[in-house]
C-alpha positions in Angstrom: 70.3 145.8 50.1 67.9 148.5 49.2 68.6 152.0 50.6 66.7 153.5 53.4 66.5 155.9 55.8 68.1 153.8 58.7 71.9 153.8 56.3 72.4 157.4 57.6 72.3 156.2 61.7 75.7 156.0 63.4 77.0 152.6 63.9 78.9 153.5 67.0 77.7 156.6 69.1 80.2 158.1 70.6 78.6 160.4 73.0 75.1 160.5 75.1 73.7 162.5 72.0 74.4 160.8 69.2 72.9 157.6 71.4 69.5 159.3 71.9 69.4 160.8 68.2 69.9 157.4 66.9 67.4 155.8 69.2 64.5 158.4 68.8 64.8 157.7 64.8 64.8 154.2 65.3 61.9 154.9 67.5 60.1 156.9 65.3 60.7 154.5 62.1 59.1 151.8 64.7 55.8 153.6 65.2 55.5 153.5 61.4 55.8 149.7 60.6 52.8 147.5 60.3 52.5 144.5 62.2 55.5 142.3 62.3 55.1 138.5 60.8 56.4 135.3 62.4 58.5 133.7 59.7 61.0 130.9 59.5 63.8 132.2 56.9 64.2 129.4 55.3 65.0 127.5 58.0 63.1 125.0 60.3 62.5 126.7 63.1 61.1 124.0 66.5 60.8 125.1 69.8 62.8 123.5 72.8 60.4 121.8 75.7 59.7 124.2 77.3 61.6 123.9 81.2 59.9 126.9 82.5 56.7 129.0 82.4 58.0 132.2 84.3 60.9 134.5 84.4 62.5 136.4 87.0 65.3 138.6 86.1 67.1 140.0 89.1 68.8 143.4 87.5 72.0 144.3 89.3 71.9 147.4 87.7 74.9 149.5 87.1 77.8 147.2 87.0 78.4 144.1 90.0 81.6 143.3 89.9 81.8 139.6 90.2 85.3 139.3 92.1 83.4 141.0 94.8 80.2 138.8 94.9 80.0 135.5 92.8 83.8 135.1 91.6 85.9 136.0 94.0 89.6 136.7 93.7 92.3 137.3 96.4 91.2 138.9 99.0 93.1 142.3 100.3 92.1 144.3 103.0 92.4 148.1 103.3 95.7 149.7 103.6 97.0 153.1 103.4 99.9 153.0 101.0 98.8 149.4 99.6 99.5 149.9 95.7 95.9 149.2 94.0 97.3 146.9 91.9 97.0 144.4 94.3 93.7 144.8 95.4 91.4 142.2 93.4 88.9 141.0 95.8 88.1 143.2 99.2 85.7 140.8 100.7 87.3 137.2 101.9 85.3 134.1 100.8 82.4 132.4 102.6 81.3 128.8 102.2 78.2 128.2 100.3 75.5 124.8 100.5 77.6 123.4 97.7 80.9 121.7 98.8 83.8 123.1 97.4 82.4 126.2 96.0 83.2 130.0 97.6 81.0 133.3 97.5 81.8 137.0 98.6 81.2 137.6 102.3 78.2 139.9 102.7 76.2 136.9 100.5 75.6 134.5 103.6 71.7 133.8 102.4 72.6 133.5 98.8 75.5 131.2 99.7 72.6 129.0 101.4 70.5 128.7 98.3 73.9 127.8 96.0 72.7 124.2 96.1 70.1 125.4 93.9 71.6 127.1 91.0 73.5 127.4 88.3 76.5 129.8 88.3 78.1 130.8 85.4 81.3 132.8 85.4 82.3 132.9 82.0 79.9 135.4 80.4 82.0 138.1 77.8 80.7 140.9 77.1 81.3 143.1 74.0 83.9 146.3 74.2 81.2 148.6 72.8 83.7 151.5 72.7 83.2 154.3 75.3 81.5 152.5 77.6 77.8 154.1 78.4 75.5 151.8 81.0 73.3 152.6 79.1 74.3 150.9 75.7 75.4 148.0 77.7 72.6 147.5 79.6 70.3 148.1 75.9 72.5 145.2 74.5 71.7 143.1 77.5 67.9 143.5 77.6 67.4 143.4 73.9 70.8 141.2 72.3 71.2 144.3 69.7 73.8 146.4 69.9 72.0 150.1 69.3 71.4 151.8 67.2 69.2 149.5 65.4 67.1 150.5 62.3 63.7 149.3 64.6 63.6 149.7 68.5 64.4 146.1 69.7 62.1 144.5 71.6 63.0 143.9 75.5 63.8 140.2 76.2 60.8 140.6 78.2 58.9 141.9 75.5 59.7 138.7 73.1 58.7 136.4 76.0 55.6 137.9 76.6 54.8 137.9 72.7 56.2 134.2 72.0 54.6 132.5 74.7 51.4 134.6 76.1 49.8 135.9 79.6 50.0 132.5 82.2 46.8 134.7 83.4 45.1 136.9 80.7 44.7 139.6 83.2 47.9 139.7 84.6 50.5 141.7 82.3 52.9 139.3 80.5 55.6 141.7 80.9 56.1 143.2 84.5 58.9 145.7 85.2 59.6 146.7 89.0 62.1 149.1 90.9 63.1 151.6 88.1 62.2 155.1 87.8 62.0 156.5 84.0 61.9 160.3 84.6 64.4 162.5 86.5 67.8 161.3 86.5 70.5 160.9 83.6 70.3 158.6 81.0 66.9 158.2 81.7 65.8 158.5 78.1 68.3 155.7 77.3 66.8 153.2 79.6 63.5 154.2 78.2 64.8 153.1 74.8 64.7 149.6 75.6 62.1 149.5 78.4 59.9 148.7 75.5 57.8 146.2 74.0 60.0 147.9 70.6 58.1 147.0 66.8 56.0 144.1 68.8 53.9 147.0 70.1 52.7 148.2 73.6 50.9 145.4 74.3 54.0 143.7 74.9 55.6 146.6 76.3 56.4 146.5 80.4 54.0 146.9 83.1 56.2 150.0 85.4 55.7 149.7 89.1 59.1 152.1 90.1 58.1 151.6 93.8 56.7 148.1 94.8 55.0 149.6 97.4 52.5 151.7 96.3 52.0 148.9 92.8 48.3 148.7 94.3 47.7 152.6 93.2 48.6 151.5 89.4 45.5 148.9 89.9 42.8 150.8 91.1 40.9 154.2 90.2 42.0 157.2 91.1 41.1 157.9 94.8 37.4 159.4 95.2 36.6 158.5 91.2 33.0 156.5 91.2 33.3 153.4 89.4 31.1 154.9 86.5 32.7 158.2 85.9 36.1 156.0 85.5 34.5 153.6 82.9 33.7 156.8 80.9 37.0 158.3 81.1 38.4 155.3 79.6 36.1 154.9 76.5 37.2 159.1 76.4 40.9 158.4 76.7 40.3 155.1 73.8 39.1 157.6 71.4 41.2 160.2 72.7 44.2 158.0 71.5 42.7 157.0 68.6 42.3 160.9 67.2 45.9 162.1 68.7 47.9 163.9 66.5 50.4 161.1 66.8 48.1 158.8 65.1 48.8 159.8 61.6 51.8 158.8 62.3 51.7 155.3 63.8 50.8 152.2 61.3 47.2 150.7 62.3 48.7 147.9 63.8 50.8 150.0 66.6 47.4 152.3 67.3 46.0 148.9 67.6 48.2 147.5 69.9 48.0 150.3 72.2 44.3 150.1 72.4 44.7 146.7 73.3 47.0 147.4 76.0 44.5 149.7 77.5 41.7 147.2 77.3 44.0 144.8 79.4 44.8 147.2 82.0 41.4 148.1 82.2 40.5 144.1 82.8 43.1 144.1 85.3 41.3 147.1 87.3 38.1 145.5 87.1 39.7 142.0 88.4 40.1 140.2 92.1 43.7 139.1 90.9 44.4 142.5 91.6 45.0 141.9 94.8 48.5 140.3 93.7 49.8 143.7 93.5 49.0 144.8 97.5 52.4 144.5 99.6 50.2 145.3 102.3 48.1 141.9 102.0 51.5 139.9 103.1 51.8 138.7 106.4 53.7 141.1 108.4 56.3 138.4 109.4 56.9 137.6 105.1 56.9 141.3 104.4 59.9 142.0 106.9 61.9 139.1 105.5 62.1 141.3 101.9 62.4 144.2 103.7 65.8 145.8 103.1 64.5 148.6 101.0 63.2 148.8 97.7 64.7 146.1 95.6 63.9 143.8 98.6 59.9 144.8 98.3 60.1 144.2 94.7 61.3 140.9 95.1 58.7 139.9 97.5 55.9 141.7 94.8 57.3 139.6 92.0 57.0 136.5 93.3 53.4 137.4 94.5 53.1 138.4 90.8 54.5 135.1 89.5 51.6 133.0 91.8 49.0 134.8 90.1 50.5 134.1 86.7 52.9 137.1 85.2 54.9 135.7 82.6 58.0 137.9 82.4 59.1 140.2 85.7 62.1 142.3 86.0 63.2 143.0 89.7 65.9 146.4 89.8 68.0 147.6 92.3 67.5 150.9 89.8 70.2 152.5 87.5 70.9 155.5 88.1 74.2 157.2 87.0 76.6 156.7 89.8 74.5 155.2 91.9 74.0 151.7 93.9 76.2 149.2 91.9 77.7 151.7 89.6 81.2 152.7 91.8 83.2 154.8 90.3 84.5 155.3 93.8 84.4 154.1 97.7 83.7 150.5 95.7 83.8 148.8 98.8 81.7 150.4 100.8 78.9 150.9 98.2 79.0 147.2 97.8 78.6 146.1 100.8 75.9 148.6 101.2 74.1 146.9 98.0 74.7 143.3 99.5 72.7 143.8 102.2 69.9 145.3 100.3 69.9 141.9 97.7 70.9 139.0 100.2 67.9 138.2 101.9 65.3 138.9 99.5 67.2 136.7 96.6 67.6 134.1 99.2 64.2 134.5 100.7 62.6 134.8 96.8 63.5 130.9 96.1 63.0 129.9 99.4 59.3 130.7 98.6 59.2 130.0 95.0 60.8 126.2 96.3 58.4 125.9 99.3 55.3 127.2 96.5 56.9 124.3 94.3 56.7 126.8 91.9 60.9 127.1 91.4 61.3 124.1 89.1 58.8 126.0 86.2 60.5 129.4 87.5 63.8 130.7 85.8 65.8 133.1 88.4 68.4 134.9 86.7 71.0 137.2 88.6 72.3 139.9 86.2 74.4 143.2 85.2 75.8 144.7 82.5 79.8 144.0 82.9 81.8 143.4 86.0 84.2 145.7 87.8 87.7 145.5 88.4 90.5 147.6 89.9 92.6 149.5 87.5 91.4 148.1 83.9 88.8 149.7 81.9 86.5 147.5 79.6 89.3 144.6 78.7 93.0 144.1 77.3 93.5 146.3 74.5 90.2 148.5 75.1 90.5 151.8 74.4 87.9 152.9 76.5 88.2 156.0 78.3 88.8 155.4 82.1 85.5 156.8 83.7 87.0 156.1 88.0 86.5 159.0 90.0 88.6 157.2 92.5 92.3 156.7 90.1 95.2 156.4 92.1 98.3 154.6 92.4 98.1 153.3 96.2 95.5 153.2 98.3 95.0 156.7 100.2 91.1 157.0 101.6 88.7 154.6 101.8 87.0 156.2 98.4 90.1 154.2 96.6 89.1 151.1 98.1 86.6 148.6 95.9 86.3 147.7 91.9 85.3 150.7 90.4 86.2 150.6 86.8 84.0 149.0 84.3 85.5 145.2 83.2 83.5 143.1 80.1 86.1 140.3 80.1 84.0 138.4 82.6 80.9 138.7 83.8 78.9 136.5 86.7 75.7 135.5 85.9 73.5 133.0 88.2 70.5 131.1 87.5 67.7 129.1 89.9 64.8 126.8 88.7 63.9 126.8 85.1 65.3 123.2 84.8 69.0 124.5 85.5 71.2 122.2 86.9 71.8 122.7 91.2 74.8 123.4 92.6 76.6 123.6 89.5 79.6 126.3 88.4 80.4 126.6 84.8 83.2 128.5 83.2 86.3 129.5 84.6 88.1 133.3 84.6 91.5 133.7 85.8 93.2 133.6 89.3 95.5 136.7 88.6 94.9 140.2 86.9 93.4 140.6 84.3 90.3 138.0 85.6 89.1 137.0 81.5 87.1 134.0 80.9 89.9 130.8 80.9 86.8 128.1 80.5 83.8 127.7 78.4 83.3 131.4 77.1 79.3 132.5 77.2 78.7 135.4 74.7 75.6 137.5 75.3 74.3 136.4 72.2 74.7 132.4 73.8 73.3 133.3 76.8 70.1 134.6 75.2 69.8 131.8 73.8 69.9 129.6 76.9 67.1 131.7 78.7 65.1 131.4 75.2 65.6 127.5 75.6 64.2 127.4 79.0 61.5 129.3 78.1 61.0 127.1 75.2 61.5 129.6 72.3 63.5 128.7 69.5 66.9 130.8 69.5 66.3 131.1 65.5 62.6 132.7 66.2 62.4 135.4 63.4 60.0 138.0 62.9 59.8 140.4 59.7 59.5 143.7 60.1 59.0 145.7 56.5 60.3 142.5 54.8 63.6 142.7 56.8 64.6 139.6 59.0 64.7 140.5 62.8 65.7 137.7 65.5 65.0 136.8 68.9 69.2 136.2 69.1 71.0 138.3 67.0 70.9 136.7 63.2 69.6 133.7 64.5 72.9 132.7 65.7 72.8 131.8 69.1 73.6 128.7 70.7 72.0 127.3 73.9 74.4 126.2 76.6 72.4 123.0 77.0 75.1 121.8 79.7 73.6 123.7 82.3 70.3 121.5 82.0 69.4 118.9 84.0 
């Protein structure tokens, strides 16, 4: 293979800043590539029947440990002097819809809705050395592994270029609940928050707080309608003559012009509306209300009726934050179960009732599980991140999973032609809790959500005569034995 610039990247960063200088070349390199090209490599490439026309990825951001929501373990409760290594589970079970099959307590609306999904408990993840969220959660949202020589596109992103807008002035590509500026890592998440080389016209729609999403379609307050048009043939040209311009290829200075044409549509439209929490019934609006994941789900699925293609529901990464425990596990988790419960429960509820859920695909999602004293998986050498490490349990801060675990991973999935009340995989009853039954890499379970959304897992675009694919090399594999 011909030299280039992209030999001299790291494979592996080791550190926050090697991460970031590896991303901001690959970033830069993007800006200069023409437009990518649909291709086949040689291959016959046909797309699956489609099962679903929208997406709704639920982001458990920072790290749900499934032995203390969706794969529970034995159960343990808190005890000074109790030696951690016993503590695998610190919620007991509860019964779900589906005979036979057992959730975390603090999950009693979710457990009601089990009769409609899919649950799969036998997703490994990669041991990407040192473990940074931020890596994993890039390798989840894109199927790369970063550094890449391009900035991969967001699964969102491919979506939203493969199959279109449902509604041409609703954004394909919706992202809800997570702040980009401020906090750690925050360039990181940036890095694949991105439409990557398909351009920003594919690129995610940010509403950080679900609330006020009705301010990012609309005018600035006391603008007249005609100065606003005028500022945004200004800001076209503006972009158009930016220093950055020589820099990007025609096709990504086209793209962005393009994106600003559809959001000017969008402010100029009555589906608008869509995007106004405050036009829900009062009664619907308090069932989502737990905070601001729960608003975001109740403005995605008001998005999804008026015809988004893609949306991304957060409960927000932020370093040590929400799902990411490095200590007082427990009570963090049963602080995030009562934000997510009723608005997951309450989202296909509506979608069902709408009889919009069958052509809807609900995933539940994080980046890796947690587990009590092991870092990443057997024989990792991953650096032990727990702010919490002891050997028996001697404040509540000890109590909960708050090391990082890729041996297992629960992922759950409604609608999108899934199969109801089904469990697939299998991880162990004892420490340490790996995948026993029917493995599902990341690269596989791309795949399956591809599938559904009736895109070919081989899908390849070239970028600068280089093959780039929608599962990495073109090598996933659908798990077709969660379909109907």
């Amino acid at each position: 293979m011909e030299k280039s610039m992209y030999n001299s990247l790291p494979a592996v960063p080791r550190s926050r800043r090697e991460f970031l200088q590896a991303l901001a070349a690959a970033g830069t390199a993007t800006l200069m590539m023409g437009e990518p090209r649909l291709a086949n490599a040689n291959v016959q490439v046909i797309a699956p029947p489609a099962k679903a026309d929208s997406c709704i990825l639920l982001w458990m951001a920072g790290g749900m440990a499934g032995p203390e929501t969706f794969d529970p373990k034995r159960y343990q409760p808190f005890e000074i002097g109790l030696p951690v290594e016993k503590v695998m589970s610190t919620f007991p079970t509860i019964d779900t819809s589906v005979d036979g099959l057992k959730i975390c307590q603090g999950l009693e609306n979710v457990a009601q809705v089990m009769d409609r999904a899919t649950l799969m408990r036998s997703v490994v993840l990669p041991d990407l050395g040192d473990i940074l969220h931020s890596r994993h959660q890039y390798h989840w949202h894109t199927g790369y592994v970063p550094p890449q020589t391009v900035a991969a596109p967001h699964i969102g992103a491919w979506i939203a270029r493969m199959l279109g807008p449902r509604n041409p002035v609703i954004p394909p590509f919706i992202n809800i609940g997570q702040r980009l500026e401020g906090f750690g890592e925050a360039e990181e998440v940036k890095a694949f928050t991105t439409g990557g080389f398909f351009g920003s016209e594919f690129g995610p729609f940010n509403l950080p707080y679900p609330e006020d999403a009705t301010l990012a379609v609309r005018p600035p307050k006391g603008m007249s309608a005609g100065r606003f048009t005028n500022r945004y043939k200004q800001f076209k040209e503006l972009v158009a003559a930016s220093p950055q311009a020589e820099y990007a290829s025609d096709y990504q200075q086209e793209s962005m012009i393009r994106s600003i044409d559809s959001a000017y549509r969008l402010l100029n439209s009555e589906h608008k509306s869509a995007f106004d929490l405050s036009l829900a019934p009062r009664r619907e609006f308090e069932q989502y209300d737990t905070g601001r994941f729960g608003r975001g789900c109740l403005l995605a699925r008001r998005l999804v009726e008026a015809g988004a293609r893609f949306v991304e529901v957060t409960t927000e990464y932020i370093p040590f934050y929400h799902w990411d425990t490095h200590e007082n596990g427990h009570t963090t988790a049963k602080r995030m179960k009562e934000e997510v419960d009723r608005p997951i429960a309450q989202l296909i509820i509506d979608l069902e009732n709408r009889g919009l859920l069958d052509r809807t695909l609900v995933i539940v999602a994080s980046e890796f599980s947690r587990d009590m004293i092991m870092e990443g998986k057997p024989g990792s050498t991953a650096k032990d991140q727990s702010r919490a490490a002891a050997d028996v349990l001697g404040e509540m801060k000890h109590y909960g999973l708050h090391r990082h675990f890729t041996g297992a991973s629960s992922v759950v999935m409604f609608g999108g032609g899934v199969k109801k009340g089904f469990v697939y995989g299998e991880t162990a009853d004892e420490r340490p809790c790996i995948v026993t039954k029917n493995p599902v890499s990341l690269t596989d379970l791309h795949a399956t959500i591809m599938t559904a959304m009736g895109i070919s897992p081989k899908t390849m675009f070239e970028i600068e005569r280089r093959p780039f694919y929608v599962t990495e090399d073109g090598k996933g594999q659908s798990v077709n034995d969660i379909f109907a």
